[in-house]
N, C-alpha and C positions, 0 to 999 in steps of 0.2 A: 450503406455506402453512398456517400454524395453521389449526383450525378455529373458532376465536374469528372469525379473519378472512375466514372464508365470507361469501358471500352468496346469496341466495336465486339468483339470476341467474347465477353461479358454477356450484352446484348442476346448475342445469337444462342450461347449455350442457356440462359437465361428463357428464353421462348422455347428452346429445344425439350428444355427438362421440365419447365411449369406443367408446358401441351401436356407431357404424358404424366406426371406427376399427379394433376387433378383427374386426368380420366382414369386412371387407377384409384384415386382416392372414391371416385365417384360411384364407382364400379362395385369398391368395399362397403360405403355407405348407402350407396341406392340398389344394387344386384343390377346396376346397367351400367354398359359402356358402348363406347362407340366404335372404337377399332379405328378412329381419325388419328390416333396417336402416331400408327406404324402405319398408313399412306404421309402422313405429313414427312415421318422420318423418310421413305421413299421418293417423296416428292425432294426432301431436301439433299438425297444423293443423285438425283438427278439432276438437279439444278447446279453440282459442284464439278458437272459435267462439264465437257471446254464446250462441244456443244450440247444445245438441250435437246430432245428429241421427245416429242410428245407422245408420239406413239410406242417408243421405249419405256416413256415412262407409264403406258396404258400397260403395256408386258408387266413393269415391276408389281404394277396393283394388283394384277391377277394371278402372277406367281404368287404372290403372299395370301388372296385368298381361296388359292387352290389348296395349297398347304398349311394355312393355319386360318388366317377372316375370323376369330376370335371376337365376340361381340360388336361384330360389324351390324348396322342399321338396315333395314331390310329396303327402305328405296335403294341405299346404295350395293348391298347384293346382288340386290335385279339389275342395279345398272352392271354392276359386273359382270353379270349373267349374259345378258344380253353383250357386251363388249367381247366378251369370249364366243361368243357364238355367230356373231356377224361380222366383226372388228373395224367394230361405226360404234358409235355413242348410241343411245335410245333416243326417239323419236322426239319429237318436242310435246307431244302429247301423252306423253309416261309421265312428263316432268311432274315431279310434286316441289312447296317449297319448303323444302328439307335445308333446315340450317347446317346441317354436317360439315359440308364442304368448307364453312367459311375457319375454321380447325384446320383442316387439312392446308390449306395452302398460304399461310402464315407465313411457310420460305421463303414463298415468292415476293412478303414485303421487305426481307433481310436481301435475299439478292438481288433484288433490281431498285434499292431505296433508291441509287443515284441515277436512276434511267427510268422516270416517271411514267414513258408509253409505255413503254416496255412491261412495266408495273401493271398498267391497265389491262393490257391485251394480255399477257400472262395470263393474269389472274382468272380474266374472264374465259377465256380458253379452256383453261385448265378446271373450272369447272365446268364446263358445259361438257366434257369428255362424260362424266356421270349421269349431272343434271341440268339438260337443257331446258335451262326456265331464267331468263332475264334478271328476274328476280334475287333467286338465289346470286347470281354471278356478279353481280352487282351491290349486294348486299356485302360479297367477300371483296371487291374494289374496296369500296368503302374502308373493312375492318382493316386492308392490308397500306391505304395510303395514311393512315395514323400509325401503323407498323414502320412504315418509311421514315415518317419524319420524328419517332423512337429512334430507330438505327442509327438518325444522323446526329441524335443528341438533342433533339428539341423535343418542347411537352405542350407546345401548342399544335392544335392538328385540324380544329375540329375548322375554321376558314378552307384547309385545304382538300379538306371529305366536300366541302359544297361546292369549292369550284368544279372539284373534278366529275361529280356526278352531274352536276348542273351543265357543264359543256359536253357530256357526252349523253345529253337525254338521260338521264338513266331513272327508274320507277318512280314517279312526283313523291308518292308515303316513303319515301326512302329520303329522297332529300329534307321533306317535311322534318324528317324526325332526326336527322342531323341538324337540321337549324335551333330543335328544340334541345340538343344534348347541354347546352351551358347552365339555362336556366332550368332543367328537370330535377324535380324531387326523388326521391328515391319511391316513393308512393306512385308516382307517376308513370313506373315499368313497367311494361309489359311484360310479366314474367313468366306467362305458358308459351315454353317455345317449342314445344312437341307435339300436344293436341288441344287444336288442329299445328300442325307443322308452319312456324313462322321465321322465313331466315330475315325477315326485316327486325322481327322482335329478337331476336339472336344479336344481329349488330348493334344495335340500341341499348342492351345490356353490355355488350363488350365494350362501344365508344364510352357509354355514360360512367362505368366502373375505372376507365382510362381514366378519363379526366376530371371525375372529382374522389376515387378513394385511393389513399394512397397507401394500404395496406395490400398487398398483393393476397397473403393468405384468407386475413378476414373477407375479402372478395369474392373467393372461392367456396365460402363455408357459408357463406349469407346464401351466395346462388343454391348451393346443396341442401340448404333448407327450404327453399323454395320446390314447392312437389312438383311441379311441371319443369325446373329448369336444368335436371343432372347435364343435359346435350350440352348448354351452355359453358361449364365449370369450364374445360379444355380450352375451350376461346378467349375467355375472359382470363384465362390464367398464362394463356401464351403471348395473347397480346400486352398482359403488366409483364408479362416476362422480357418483352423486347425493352419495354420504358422500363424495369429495373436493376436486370442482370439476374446472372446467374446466384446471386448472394441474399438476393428477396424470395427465394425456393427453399420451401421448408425442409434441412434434413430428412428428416421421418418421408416426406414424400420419393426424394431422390432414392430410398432406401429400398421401398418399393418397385424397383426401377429393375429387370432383367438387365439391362444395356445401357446403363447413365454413361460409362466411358464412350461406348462408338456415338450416344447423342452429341455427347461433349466433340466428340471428332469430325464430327459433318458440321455442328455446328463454327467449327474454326474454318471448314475447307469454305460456309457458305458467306465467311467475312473474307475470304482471300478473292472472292468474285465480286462481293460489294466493294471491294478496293480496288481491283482491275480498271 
């Protein structure tokens, strides 16, 4: 599908179905997954919320893993742990920098594409309720202001990852390697992004796969043959999912899918909020 002939709605169920798409496929191919599939999808019916409420949306993560947390990551376990038990985030000295999050809250670049603070403090908020570490939160800025300017139909981004991290301080190795995303080779990635846990190395795989492959699938199955990067496949496949729509998602994956319909329905509710 051209990108003349995206739609806003395209977009959204496009990032909805990739996210869980690849962490399923990841999950068949590698025996791991994340369980960022089903917070992103909670993250994204809360966000379709008239208001948001952060601490509702701390409830919805813990209902789901009191009751199921299926291949959830063990930092973000304990952060759940700890959130159910105190009903505060963990300390800043728990924090590890666990790229997960930067999956998870993908929504938040669909609904707030046209409200850029908003965009920022979201995002960064919203993970630190898990993992308060700078880093990480920053790291999902980053992946979600190329989200943004997917949603609004553009495929330049990477000028706008550097203003933004650049005015708000945010980690120097973070903006470094945004500056390096145009001219990088593919040899040039950093591709263990589990151990040690790297959500810089996380975004750097997601921005640089944005902007120069333009095969959504092959993107996905290069990272899964990469032995340190199964965490990755969900990010990288939710974020071409924004720049491709929903029509750049492999059947066979969507097939895989308990819920492709209620994906596909939140992702419509989260384009009635980007148009508000």
């Amino acid at each position: 599908m051209a990108r003349s002939a995206l739609t806003l709605v395209d977009r959204a169920r496009g990032a909805m179905l990739a996210l869980a798409g690849a962490e399923a496929l990841a999950r068949d191919r590698t025996g791991w997954g994340s369980g960022e599939a089903a917070l992103a999808g909670l993250l994204a019916e809360e966000l379709a919320e008239p208001q948001v409420d952060l601490h509702r949306l701390a409830q919805r993560w813990l209902e789901w893993w009191r009751h199921d947390g299926e291949g959830l990551g063990p930092a973000t376990a304990d952060a759940l742990a700890f959130l159910a038990a105190h009903d505060a985030p963990p300390p800043a000295a728990a924090a590890v920098p666990d790229p997960a999050p930067l999956a998870r809250c993908l929504p938040l670049g669909l609904a707030l594409a046209n409200a850029p603070r908003n965009l920022v403090s979201g995002t960064y908020h919203t993970v630190m309720l898990t993992h308060p570490d700078p880093v990480v939160a920053w790291s999902a800025v980053a992946v979600n202001v190329a989200a943004a300017r997917f949603a609004r139909g553009r495929r330049d981004f990477v000028a706008d990852v550097i203003e933004v991290l650049s005015a708000n301080d945010a980690p120097p190795d973070l903006i470094a390697t945004a500056r390096r995303i145009p001219l990088m080779r593919r040899d040039d990635l950093r591709w263990s992004v589990m151990d040690p846990p790297d959500a810089v190395a996380a975004a750097e795989l997601a921005l640089w796969h944005a902007d120069h492959e333009p095969v959504l699938e092959r993107a996905v199955d290069r990272i899964l043959g990469a032995a340190m990067a199964p965490l990755a496949a969900p990010l990288v496949a939710g974020l071409l999912g924004v720049r491709d729509g929903d029509a750049a998602v492999p059947a066979a994956w969507v097939a895989r899918l308990a819920d492709p319909d209620r994906r596909r329905q939140v992702a419509k509710r989260l384009v009635n909020r980007l148009a508000a």
